[in-house]
N, C-alpha and C positions, 0 to 999 in steps of 0.2 A: 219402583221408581220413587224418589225422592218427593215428600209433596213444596208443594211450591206454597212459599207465602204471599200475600197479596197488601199491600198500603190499603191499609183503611181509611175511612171518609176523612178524618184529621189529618192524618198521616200524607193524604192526596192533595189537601191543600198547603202542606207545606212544601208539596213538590212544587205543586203552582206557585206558589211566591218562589223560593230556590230556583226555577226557570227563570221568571221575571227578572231578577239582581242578575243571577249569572247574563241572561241576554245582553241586560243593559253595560253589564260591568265589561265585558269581552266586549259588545260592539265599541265603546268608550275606549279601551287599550288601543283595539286595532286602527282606531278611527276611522269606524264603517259609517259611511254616510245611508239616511236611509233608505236609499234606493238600492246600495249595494244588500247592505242586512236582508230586505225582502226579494232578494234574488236569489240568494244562498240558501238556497230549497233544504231546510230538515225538518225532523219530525222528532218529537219525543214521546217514547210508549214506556209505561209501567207493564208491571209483569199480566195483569190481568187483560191487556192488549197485544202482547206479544205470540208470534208465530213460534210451533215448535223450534223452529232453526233458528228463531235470537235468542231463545233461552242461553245461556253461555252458563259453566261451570267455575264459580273464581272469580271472577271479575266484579266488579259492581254496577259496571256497564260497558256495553261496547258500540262501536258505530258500525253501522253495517249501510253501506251501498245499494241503492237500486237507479235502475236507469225508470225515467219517468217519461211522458210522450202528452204533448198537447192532445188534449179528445178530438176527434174526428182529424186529426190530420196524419195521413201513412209517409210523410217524407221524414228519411233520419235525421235532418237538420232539427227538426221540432223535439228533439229527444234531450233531456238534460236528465242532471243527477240529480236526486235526494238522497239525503245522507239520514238517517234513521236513527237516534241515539237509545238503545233498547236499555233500560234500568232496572239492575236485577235485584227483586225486590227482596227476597229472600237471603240472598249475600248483603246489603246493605243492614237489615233489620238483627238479623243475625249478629252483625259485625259492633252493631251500636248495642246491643243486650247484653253481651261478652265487653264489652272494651269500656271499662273504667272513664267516665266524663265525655264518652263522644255522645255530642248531643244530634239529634236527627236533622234539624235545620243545617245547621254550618257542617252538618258531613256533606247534605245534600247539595249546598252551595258548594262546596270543593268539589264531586263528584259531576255536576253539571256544570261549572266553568270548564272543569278537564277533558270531557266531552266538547264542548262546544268549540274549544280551541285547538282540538284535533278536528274538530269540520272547518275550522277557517283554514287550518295549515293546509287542509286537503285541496277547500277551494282553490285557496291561492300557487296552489301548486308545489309550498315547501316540504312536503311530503307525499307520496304518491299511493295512492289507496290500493291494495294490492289482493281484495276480497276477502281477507282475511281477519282474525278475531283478533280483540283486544291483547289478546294472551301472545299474540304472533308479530306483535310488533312490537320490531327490534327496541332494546332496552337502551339503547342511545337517543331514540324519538323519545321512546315513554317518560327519559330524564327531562330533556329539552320542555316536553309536554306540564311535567311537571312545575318546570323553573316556573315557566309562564304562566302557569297558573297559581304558584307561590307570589308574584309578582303582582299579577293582577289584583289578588286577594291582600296582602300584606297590609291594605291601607284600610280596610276594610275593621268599621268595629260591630264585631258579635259576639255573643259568648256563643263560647265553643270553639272558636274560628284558634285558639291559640294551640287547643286540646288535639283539633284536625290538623297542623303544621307538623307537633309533635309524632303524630300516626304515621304521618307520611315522610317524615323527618330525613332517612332513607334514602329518597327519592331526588332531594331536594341538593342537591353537589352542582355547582356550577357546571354546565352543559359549553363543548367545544363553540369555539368562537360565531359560528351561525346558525342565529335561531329562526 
């Protein structure tokens, strides 16, 4: 088995800040007010919190569904979802050791608006979450996914942030008329 790498204590706080911008920067795009933002139940786990079944192979992160249930109440109306954004800590660290000028910050901020904007599409309904891994969704969302998150980001000054456009370069094709 493959061993798995793990965000050390530095490395852990820059995921914490990279959450922070991403949150604020996505809820800002979508104009979530924040009553909606703290209703859109997710979670984000590093590798060293992850269940064997979020490990993913490839990805840098994927979103994974579970259904959630208020405590003590047994009626299915009380059931909502959380959406789980699992960050593979070993593809990401790997990816920045190997790859000429990608800095860890602004990969982590591209990596966590793309996530986060695949759980608003989900909330909102523009795409339908089908149990499935980051790897399984169709490459016409993962474009759209992209755009948006090119989009969100473009205004955005960091270094590195020019280095992660380049990476995903790719990715980044003008997506069909509705996003």
């Amino acid at each position: 088995m493959k061993k798995i790498r793990h965000f050390d204590i530095e490395e852990l706080l820059k995921v914490d800040e990279a959450v922070k911008v991403s949150e604020e920067l996505v809820n800002n795009y979508f104009k979530l007010s924040s009553g909606q933002w703290l209703k859109n139940r997710y979670d984000i786990k590093t590798a060293k919190d992850l269940a064997l079944h979020e490990y993913v192979d490839g990805p840098f992160a994927q979103v994974i569904k579970y259904e959630g249930r208020k405590k003590d109440v047994s009626l299915g109306s009380s059931c909502f979802s959380l959406y789980t954004v699992c960050l593979q800590d070993s593809a990401i660290l790997s990816t920045i050791g190997k790859t000429n000028g990608l800095l860890l910050e602004s990969f982590l901020l591209y990596i966590l608006t793309h996530e986060l904007v695949h759980v608003v599409r989900f909330l909102k309904f523009k795409q339908r979450y089908e149990n499935k891994s980051e790897v399984d969704v169709t490459l016409d969302e993962e474009r759209k996914v992209h755009y948006l998150t090119h989009a969100i980001l473009k205004q955005v000054s960091m270094p590195g942030l020019k280095q992660v456009f380049e990476f995903y370069k790719d990715w980044l094709h003008v997506p069909g008329d509705e996003i």
